[in-house]
C-alpha positions as CSV (number, residue, x, y, z in Angstrom):
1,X,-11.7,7.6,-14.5
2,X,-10.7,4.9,-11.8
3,X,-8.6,5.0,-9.1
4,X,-6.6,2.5,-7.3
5,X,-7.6,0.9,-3.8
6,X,-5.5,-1.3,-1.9
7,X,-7.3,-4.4,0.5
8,X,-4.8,-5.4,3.0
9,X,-5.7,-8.4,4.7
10,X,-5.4,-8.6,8.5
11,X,-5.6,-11.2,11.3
12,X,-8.4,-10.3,13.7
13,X,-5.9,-8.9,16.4
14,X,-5.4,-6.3,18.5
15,X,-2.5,-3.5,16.3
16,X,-3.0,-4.7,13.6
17,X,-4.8,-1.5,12.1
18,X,-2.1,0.3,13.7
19,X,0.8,-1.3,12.3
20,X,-0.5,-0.7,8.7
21,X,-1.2,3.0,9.5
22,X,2.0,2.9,11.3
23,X,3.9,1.9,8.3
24,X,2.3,4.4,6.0
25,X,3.4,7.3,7.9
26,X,6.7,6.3,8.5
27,X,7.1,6.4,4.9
28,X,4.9,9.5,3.8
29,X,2.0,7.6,2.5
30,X,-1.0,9.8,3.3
31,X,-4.4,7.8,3.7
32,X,-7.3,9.8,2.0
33,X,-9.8,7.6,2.7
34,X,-10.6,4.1,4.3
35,X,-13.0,1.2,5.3
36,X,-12.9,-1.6,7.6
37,X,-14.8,-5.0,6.9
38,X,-14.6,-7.8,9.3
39,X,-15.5,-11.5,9.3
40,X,-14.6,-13.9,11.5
41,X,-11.3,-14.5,11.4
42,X,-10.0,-11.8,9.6
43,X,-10.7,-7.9,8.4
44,X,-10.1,-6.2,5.3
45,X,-8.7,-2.6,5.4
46,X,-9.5,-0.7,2.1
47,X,-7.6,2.2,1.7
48,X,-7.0,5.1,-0.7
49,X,-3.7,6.5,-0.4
50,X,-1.6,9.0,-2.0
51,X,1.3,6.8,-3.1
52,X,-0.3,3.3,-4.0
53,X,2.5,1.2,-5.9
54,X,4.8,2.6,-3.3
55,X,2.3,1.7,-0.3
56,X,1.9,-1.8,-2.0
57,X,5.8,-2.5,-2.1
58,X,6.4,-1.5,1.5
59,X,3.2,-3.2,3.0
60,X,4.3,-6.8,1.1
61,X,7.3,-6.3,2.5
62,X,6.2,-6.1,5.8
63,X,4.4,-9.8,5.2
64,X,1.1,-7.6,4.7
65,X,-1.4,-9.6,2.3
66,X,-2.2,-7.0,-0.5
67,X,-4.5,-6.0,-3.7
68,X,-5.1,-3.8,-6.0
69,X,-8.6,-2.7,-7.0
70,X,-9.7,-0.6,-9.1
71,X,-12.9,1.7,-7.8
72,X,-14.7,4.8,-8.6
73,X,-14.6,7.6,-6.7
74,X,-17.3,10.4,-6.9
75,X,-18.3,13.6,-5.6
76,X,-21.9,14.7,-4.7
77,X,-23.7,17.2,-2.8
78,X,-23.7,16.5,1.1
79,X,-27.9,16.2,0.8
80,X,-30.2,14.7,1.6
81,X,-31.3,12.3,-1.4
82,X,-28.2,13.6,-3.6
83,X,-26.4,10.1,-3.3
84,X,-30.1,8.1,-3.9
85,X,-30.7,9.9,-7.0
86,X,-26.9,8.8,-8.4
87,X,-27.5,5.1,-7.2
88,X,-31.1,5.0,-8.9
89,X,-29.3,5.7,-12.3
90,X,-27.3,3.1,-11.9
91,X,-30.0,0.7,-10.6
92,X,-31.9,1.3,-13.4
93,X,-28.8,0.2,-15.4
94,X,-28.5,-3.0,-13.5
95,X,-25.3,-2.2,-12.1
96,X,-24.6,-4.1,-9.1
97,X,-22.4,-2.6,-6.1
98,X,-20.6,-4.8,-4.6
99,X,-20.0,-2.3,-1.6
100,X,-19.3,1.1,-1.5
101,X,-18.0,3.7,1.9
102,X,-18.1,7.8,1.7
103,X,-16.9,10.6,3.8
104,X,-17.9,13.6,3.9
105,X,-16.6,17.0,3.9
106,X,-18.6,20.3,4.6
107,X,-21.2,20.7,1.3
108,X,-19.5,18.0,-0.6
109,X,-19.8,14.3,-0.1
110,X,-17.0,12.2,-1.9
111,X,-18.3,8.2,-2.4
112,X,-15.9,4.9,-3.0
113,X,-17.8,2.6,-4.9
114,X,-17.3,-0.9,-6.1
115,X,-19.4,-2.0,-8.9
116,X,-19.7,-5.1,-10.7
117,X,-19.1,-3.8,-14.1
118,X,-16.8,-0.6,-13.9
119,X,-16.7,0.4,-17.1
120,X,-21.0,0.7,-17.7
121,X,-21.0,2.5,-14.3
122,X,-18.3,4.9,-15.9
123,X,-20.2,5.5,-19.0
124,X,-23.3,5.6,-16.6
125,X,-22.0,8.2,-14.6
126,X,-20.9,10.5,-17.1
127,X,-23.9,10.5,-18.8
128,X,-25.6,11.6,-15.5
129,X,-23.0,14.5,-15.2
130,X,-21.7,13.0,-12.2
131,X,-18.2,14.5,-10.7
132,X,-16.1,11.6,-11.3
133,X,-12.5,11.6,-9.1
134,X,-9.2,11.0,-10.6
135,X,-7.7,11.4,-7.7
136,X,-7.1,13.1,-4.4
């Protein structure tokens, strides 16, 4: 019930976004969903994508810094309060998020989350009847 992120590592300079999104679509590899973090002197790019070993292949071989993570991915109602009421179950289970991004679409709301212990916030989760992504 997990699905695979990739975290390309990029130099704080100007293209560099581009060249990754660049590179996808020269190849075919759709991005679903993304989030840009920044320190310093350097960003990370986390990306959902519709081929990932294939995206991970071409991106190392472009000298692109990559990993693998695996997140959940789940859908709520676009609400106000809907996305509070899922994180309050898993506060109460002391699951930690480590950081988490969402998009939206129309009535629905889909949510990328990284916790510190994936498999409780699984079982958590279900137990809540929460719509749980396999995939895009």
């Amino acid at each position: 019930m997990t699905i695979k992120q990739l975290s390309v590592f990029l130099e704080n300079k100007t293209g560099r976004i581009n060249e990754v999104t660049r590179i996808l679509g020269k190849h075919g590899i759709n991005m679903h969903a993304f989030s840009m973090a920044e320190t310093t002197d350097f960003g990370i790019l986390r990306l959902i994508v519709s081929e990932v070993e294939k995206a991970v292949e071409i991106l190392r071989e472009e000298n692109f810094a990559v990993m693998l993570t695996e997140v959940i991915c789940i859908k709520c109602n676009n609400t106000a309060g809907a996305l509070s009421a899922i994180l309050e179950q898993l506060s109460q289970q002391d699951i930690f998020i480590e950081y988490m991004y969402a998009f939206a679409d129309g009535e629905q709301a889909n949510v990328v989350i990284r916790p510190n212990d994936i498999d409780r916030c699984v079982k958590t989760l279900t137990a809540c009847h929460c719509d749980i992504r396999q995939g895009f």
